[in-house]
N, C-alpha and C positions, 0 to 999 in steps of 0.2 A: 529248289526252284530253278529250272532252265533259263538260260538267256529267250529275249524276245527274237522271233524271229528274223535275220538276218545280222545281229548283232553277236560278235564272239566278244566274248567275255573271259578273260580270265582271272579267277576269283580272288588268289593272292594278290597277284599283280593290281586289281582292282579296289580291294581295300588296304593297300598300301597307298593308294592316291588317296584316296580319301582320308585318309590318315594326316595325309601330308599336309592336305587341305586344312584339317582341324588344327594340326599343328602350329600354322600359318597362322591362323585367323583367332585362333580364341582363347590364350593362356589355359591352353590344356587344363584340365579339371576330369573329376567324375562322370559331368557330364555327357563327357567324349563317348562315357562305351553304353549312357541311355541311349534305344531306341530313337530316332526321331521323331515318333509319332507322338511320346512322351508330351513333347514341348509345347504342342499346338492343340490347343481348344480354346475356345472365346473365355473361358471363364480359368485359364490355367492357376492364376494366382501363387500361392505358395502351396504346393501339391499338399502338405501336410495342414492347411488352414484353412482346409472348404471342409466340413464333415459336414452332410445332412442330419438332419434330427429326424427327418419324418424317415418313414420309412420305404425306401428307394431300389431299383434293383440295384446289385452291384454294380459299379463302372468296369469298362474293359480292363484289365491290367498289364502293364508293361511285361513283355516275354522276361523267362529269368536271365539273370544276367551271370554270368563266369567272373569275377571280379581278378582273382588269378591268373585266370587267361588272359585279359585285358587292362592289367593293372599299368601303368603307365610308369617308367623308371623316372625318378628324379633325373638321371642324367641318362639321355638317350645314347645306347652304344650303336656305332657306326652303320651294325648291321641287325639293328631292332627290328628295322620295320618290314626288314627280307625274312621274319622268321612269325608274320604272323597268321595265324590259323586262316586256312581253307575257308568261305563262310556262301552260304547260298545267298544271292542279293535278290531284294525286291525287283519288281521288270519295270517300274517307275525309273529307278536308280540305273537299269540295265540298259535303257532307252538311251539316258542321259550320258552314261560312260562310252554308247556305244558311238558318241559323235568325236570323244577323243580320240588324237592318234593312237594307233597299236602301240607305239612305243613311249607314249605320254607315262612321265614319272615325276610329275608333280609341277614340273614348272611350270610357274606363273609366266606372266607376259611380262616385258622391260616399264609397262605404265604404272602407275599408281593406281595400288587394290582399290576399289570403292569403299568407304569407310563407314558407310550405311550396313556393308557385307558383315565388316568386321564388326559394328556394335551390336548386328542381330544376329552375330553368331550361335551357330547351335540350335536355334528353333527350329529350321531347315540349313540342312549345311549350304544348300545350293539353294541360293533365295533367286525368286520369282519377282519379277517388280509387279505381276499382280495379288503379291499376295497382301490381303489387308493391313496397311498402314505401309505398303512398300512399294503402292505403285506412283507414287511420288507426282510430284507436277515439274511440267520447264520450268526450267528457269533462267531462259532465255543464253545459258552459255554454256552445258555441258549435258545436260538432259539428263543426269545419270538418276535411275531410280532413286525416291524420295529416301531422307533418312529416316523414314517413315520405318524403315524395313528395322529399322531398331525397336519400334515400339509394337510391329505389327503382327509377332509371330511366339509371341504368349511368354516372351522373356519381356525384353526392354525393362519399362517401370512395373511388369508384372510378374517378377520374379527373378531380377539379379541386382545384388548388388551396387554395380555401376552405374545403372541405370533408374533413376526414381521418380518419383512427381509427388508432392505436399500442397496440399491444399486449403485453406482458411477456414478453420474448424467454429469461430463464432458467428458466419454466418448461416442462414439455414443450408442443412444440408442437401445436395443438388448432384447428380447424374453430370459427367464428365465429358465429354464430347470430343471426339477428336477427329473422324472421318463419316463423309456420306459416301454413298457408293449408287448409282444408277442400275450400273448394268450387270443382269446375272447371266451366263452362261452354260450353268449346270452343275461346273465344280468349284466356282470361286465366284466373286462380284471384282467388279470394273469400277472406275472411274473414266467414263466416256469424255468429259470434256478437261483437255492439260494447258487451258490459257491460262493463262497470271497477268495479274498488274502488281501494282506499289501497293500497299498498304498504308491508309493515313490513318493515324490513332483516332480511336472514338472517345468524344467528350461526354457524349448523353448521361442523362441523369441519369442512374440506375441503382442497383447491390453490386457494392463491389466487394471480389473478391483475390486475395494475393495467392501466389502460385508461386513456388517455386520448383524447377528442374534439373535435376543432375543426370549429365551426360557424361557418358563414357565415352571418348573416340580413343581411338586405338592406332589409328595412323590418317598423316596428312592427308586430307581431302576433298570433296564438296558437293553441298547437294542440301535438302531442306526438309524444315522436319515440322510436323502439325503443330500447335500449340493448344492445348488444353484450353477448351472455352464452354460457356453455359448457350444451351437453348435462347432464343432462335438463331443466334450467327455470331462468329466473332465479335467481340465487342473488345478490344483489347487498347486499354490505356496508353497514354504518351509515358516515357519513363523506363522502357524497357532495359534493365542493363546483364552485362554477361560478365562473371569474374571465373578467375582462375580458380585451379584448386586451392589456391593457397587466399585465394580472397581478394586478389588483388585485378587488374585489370591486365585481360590476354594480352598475349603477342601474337605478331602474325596472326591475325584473325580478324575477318572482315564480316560484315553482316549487313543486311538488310530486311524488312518485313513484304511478304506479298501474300496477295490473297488469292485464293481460283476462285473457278466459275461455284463452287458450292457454298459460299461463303465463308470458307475456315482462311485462318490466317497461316501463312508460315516462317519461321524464321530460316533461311536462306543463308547459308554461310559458305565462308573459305577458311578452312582450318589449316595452318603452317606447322602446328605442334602440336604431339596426340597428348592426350591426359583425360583429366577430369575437368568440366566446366560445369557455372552456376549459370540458372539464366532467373533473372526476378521480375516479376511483371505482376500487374493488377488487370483484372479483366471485368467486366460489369456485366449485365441482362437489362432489357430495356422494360421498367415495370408497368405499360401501358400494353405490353403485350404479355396475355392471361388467358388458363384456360376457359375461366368462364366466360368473358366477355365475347372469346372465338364461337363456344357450343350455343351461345346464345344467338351469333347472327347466321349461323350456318342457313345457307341454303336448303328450302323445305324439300326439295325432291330427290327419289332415290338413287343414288349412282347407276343404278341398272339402267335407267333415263336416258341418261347423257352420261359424256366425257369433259370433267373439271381440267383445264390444262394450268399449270403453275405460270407456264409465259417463260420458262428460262429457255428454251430452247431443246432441253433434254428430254428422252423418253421413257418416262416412268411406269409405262405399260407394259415394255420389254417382257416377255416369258423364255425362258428357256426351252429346248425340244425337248418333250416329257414322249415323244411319241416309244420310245424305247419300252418292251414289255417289263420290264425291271419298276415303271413307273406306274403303274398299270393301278396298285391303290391307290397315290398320289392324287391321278386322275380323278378315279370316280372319289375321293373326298372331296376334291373340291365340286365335282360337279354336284353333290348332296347338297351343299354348302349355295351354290349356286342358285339351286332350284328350291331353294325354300322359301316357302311363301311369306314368310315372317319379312323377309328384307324388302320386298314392294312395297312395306307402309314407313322403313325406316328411313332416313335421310343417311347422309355420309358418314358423318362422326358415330351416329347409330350403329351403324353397320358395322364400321371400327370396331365397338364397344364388343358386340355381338358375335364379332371372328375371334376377339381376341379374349371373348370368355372361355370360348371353344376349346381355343391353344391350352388356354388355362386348367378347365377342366379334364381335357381326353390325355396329355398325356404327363410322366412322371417328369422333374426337371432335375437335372443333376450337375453337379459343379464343374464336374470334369468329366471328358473321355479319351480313350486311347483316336488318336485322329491318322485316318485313311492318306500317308501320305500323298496318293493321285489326286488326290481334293479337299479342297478347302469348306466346303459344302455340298451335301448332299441331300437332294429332296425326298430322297425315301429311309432317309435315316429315322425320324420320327416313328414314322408308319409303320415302319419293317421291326424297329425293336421295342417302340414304346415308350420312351424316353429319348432325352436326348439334354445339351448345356445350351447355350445362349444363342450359339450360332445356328443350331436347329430350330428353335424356338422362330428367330426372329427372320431368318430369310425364309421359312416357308411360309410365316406370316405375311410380310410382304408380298409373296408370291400369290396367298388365296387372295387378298385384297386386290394386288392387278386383274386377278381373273373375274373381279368383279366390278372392274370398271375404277377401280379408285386407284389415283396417283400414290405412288408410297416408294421408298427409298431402306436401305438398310443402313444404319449407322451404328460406327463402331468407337465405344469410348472406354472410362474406366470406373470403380468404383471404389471408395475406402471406407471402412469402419471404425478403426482407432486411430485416436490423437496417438501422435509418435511424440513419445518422451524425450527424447532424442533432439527435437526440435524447439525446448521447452524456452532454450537462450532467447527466441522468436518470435513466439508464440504458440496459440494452440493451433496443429495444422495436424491433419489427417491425412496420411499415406495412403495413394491410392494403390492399393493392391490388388485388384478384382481389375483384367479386363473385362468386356461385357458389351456385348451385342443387343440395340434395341430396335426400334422402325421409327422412320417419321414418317407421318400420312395427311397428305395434301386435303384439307377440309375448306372449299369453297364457298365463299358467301355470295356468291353470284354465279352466272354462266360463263363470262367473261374470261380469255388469258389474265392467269395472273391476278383474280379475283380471291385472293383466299389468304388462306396462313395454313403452313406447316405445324404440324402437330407430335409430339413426341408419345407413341403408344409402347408400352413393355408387354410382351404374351408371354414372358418367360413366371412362370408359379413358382417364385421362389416360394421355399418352405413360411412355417413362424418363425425357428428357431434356427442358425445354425451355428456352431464351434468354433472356433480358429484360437489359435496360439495367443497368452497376452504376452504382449512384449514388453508391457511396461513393467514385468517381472523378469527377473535374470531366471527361474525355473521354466517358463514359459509353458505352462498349466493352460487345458484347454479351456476357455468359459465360452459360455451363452452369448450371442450376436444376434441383437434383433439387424435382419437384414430386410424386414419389409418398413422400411423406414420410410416418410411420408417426403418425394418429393412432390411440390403442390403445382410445377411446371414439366410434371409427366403424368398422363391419362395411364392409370392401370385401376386395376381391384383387386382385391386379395382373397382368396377363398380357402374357408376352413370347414370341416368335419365335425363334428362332436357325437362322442358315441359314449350312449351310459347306459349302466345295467340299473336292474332295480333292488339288487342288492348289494353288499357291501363286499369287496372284493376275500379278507380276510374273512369272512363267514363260509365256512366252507357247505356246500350242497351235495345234499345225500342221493345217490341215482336213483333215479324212478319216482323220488317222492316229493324232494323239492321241484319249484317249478317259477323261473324269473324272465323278466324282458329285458328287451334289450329296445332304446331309441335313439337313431341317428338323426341329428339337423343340421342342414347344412346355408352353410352362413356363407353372404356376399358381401366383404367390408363390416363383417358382426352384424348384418342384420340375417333373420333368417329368410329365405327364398323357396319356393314352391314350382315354380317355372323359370326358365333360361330365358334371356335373351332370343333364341331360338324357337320358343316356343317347348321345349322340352320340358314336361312332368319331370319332377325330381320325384328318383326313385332310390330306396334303399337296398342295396344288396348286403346280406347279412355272411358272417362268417364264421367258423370254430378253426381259425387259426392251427390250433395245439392240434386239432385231431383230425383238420384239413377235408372240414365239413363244409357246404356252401348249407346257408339254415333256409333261404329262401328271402324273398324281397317284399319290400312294403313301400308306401307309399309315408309309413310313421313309423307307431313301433311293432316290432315284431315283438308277440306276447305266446307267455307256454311253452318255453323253452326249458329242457330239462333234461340231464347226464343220464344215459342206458349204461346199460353191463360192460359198450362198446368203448366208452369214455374215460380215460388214462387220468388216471389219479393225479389230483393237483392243480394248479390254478391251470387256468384256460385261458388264452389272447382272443378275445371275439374285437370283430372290426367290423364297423358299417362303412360303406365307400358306394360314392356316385362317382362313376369311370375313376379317375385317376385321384380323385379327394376323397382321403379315407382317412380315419383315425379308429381309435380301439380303447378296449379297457379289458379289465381283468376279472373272470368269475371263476373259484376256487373248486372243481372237485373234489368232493371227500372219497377215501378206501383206506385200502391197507398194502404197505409193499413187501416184499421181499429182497434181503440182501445175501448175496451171496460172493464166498472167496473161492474163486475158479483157480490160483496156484499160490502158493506162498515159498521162495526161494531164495537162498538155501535157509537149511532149517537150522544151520550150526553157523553159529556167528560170533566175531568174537567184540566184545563191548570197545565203542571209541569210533570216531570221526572216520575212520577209512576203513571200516566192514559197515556194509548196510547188506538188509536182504527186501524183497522186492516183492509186496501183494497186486496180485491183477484180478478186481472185484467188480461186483456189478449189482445192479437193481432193478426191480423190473415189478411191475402193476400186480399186484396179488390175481388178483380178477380176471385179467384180459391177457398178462402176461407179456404183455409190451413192457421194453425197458423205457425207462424215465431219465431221460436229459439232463443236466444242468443242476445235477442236487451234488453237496459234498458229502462223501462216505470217509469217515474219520474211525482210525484205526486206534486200537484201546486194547489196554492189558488190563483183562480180567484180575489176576490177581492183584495187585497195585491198585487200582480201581484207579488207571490214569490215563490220557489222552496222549497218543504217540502223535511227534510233529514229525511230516513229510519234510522230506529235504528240500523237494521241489517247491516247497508254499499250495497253498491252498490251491485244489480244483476241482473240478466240477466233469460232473459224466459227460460224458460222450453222446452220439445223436443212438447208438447203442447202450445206455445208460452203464457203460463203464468205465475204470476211470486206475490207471500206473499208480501206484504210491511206493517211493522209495522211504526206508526209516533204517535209522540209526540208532546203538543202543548207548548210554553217557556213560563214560570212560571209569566213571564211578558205580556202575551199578552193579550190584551182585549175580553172583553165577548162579544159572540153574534153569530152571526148564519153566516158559511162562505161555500160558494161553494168551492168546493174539484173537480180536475179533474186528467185524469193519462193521460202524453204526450208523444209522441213518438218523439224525434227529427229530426228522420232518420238517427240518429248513427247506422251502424251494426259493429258486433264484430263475424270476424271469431276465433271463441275460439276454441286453440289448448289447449292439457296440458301441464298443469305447467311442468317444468318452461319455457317451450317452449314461446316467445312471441305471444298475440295476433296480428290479425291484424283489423286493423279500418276502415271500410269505409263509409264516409258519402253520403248521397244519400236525398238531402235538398226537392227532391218531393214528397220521401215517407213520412213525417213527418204527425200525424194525433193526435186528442184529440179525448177523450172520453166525454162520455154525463158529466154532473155535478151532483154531490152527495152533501149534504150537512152534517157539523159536529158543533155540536150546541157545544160552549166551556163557560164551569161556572166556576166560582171562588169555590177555595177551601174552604177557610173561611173569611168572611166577616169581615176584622177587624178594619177599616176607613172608612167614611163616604167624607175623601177630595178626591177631585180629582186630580187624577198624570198624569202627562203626559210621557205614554209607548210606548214603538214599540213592534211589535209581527216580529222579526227576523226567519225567516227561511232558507234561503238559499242563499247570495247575500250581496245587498247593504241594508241599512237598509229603509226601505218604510217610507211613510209620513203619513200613520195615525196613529192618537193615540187613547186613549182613556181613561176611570178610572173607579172607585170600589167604 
């Protein structure tokens, strides 16, 4: 990739600074040689502890990495950083280098780094103070972006070490709150207003809950950092205290609480000495305010009507320029969205309900993605691939709801699933691990400024199910997360698929003769539904998965379905799906297959751990003559009547249904010349991914051997003349012939 225009660049000399940078700022790690774009997406969590269950497209994935080239010495020699590789740089990066001097090599300025820099190292090497959670507020002595910039770029408490947040796991569990945001601009949101005042503790009744925070600073500094609060606004108790790492009370460290114009609070400090700090505090929610008593007095007319203003002064109608061809679906969905007749009869919160089934329904949501370093947000991310994590979900939400006359904000908090064991001296507290992007949407009970309440809407679809790592195991074995977990102070729905055959998966169906259905229903919160919000008929689109059939659509069930000549031996994946809510089950093809050994090498081996020779086999449909995926072809000595174990472990064919087996003959076995064949049991294995379980279904017709090979086995060295009585064990019972040397 070429520098941008008018910017020279040169590419050593350029990631040598950047190098330096990292060096500087962030106890070098692994880290250093991921991608950037790695770090950032609203939902980064711990990359290996979001797995979907349903089934999603893949996410982007990080370019490969040279670990060798970029492996980083324990001790840097003098002239490490003069000898590192040539690299083509993004034009983002190329923009940004091309404002240092020509001769710039690393040095910093004579003042103190910003220490917000240093805690949200690596998310973006070069932070933005607008990037979420780092465009900080005054604080009336030094402005320096918030230390927000520690929590805001999908590290902080969402993915290192240093940095965490624990939450009070007995009371109900509740959506994390940390920033609002106003204003969007196309590739990032804004906080438009940076006043502060004092913060005085709130005494209200309420659910209180404890919090604890662990920060990493890394060098003396100052600046203020959000503090984790519940729906609707800070509520943060008197009692606040900060300890050292060691648990005792700081030095040099001064503090104070303020609040901005959005309601959050922040903790405001001057730090003399870098380490680790606790901060402990209680926070409450005011229980007079609910969502039912809000949907109940909302004003009866439609946003299309009028304009609700909240009375803060801010402008929550704000749109970005979409006028860019690149925008051009963006556009006309929301104008569909716009012009539909269904929203003239609903009121505001209605209408909420009804964009954000929408979100729900049309597209897939995913935990994570590789993120476009030039933005932080993109409005045709959805549109253009079909999916998208939190931050797509919830700023384009936002955005269709402006476009429709309703106030709404994007905010950005955190989410946890498991009590940390860890914490146990304490109590039960829940590690928030999931950043996470939602909306709040200003729902008026009058016409009036400032007639209403703020409302928390989620459009993101999370799954039913999804994986993550337990930690309360030293193995740390992936299980099941229900993550639609009921908060009762955030408005969502959850929508599910059910798709059943009329036969039983293991029965297998004979082509042309048997004949079964298939019915989809699709559920809102487990009830079933028949029209959207939107007014849209729920329709069924049917699928053959396996043999990448569309079967045709129903409005119930699709009936009369049944396997031709065309149809590949063995269970079948059929799915019914409205737009993006789809689930599936499994109907079994019966036939017959064929296996075949395509080379067997070499044929002269000699018995023991360090000769093996090497079958390359395959399977394929008797009938249709397609090969068959995902079954294991197991290698067997005819003579012996015994099962040869692969060195590799167990596998499974290829999208080609073939499938490497290395085998080894035991150091004990006799010499001489043995037929070799590869069997198919008629085990199939629908293979989902890890750690999703597979499913098994036996099908004892299909089962078929290949021709016979043969593999002449020799003694390594001759060094007896008696004769021993051996078995050649392979797989099983031990057989009854022997022989000797």
């Amino acid at each position: 990739m070429s520098a941008s225009p008018g910017v020279a660049v040169q590419k050593g000399v350029t990631w040598k600074s950047i190098l330096i940078i990292a060096l500087l700022i962030a106890s070098l790690s692994l880290f250093a040689a991921l991608p950037l774009s790695f770090f950032f997406s609203g939902n980064m969590g711990d990359w290996f502890g979001n797995i979907p269950l349903n089934l999603i497209p893949p996410p982007d994935e990080p370019p490969p990495i040279d670990f060798d080239q970029w492996q980083i010495p324990d001790i840097v020699p003098p002239d490490w950083l003069d000898n590192l590789p040539d690299m083509d740089l993004p034009d983002w990066l190329q923009d940004y280098l091309g404002n240092l001097p020509s001769d710039w090599a690393g040095e910093l300025p004579a003042s103190d780094i910003p220490w917000w820099l240093i805690a949200g190292a690596l998310g973006y090497l070069l932070l933005g103070g607008d990037l979420p959670g780092g465009g900080g507020v005054d604080d009336g002595v030094g402005g320096l972006p918030g230390m927000g910039g520690a929590l805001g770029n999908g590290l902080g408490p969402f993915g290192t070490p240093g940095t965490a947040i624990w939450v009070d796991a007995d009371q109900p569990w509740r959506y994390w709150r940390l920033r609002a945001y106003d204003f969007f601009e196309g590739t990032t949101w804004l906080v438009q207003g940076n006043s502060t005042s004092a913060y005085t503790p709130d005494n209200t009744l309420g659910t209180d809950y404890s919090v604890i925070m662990q920060i990493l600073i890394s060098q003396q500094g100052y600046g203020n950092l959000p503090l984790p609060h519940l729906w609707d606004k800070s509520m943060i108790r008197s009692g606040l205290q900060v300890f050292d790492q060691y648990g005792g009370a700081p030095v040099n460290l001064t503090w104070n609480l303020i609040e901005d114009e959005y309601d959050v609070v922040h903790w405001n400090a001057s730090v003399g000495i870098p380490g680790i700090y606790y901060i402990m505090y209680t926070v409450t929610y005011d229980n007079s305010v609910d969502l039912p008593t809000i949907e109940s007095n909302v004003y009866w007319d439609s946003p299309l009507n009028f304009v609700a203003d909240p009375g803060d002064g801010h402008d929550y109608l704000q749109m970005p320029d979409l006028s860019n061809a690149s925008y051009a679906a963006v556009r006309a969905d929301m104008q569909s969205i716009a012009t539909n007749s269904a929203l003239t009869s609903m009121n505001t919160y209605e209408v909420a309900q009804a964009v954000m089934e929408y979100f729900k329904t049309q597209w897939w949501w995913t935990p994570f993605r590789t993120q476009d370093p030039t933005r932080d947000f993109d409005p045709s991310f959805l549109i253009n691939n079909g999916y998208g994590a939190s931050q797509d979900f919830a700023s384009n939400y936002v955005m269709y709801l402006r476009n429709l006359n309703i106030s709404s904000r994007l905010v950005w908090g955190g989410l946890g699933y498991q009590i940390d064991p860890n914490m146990a001296l304490l109590g039960n507290y829940i590690n928030l691990t999931h950043s996470h992007f939602w909306a709040e949407v200003w729902i008026p009970n009058g016409t009036g400024a400032g007639e209403g309440n703020w409302v928390q809407f989620d459009p993101n679809p999370f799954p039913e199910t999804m994986w993550q790592q337990d930690f309360s195991s030293s193995l740390h074995e992936f299980i099941p997360i229900d993550v639609r977990r009921n908060d009762t102070r955030v408005e969502t729905s959850h929508y599910t698929m059910l798709c059943d055959a009329s036969v039983p998966y293991d029965t297998p169906q004979i082509r042309g003769t048997d004949s079964f259905n298939l019915t989809g229903s699709f559920l809102r919160d487990g009830a079933p539904i028949m029209t959207t919000w939107l007014n849209e008929a729920v329709f069924y689109d049917y699928m053959d998965i396996t043999d990448n059939i569309n079967l045709g659509t129903s409005s119930g069930t699709l009936a009369g379905i049944s396997f031709d000549a065309t149809s590949l031996t063995g269970p079948h994946r059929f799915n019914a799906s409205f737009h993006a809510v789809v689930n599936e089950t499994i109907v079994t093809c019966n036939g017959t297959t064929d296996v075949m050994i395509e080379s067997l090498n070499p044929h002269l081996i000699k018995r023991g751990p360090l000769s093996s020779f090497t079958i390359v086999a395959n399977i394929s449909d008797q009938v249709t003559g397609n090969p068959i995926p995902d079954v294991e072809l197991i290698g067997f000595v005819v003579d012996v009547e015994q099962e040869l174990i692969d060195n590799s472990g167990h596998q499974l064919t290829d999208a080609n249904g073939k499938v490497t087996s290395i085998y080894s003959v035991p150091s004990i076995a006799p010499v001489g010349v043995y037929n070799v064949t590869m069997n198919f049991t008629g085990a199939f294995t629908v293979n989902y991914p890890d750690p999703i379980p597979d499913m098994n279904v036996m099908v004892p017709g299909c089962a078929s051997t290949s021709q016979n090979e043969t593999v002449t086995v020799i003694a390594d060295i001759l060094t007896s003349r008696q004769i021993m009585p051996v078995h050649w064990c392979f797989h099983g019972h031990i057989p009854s012939v022997s022989g000797g040397i």
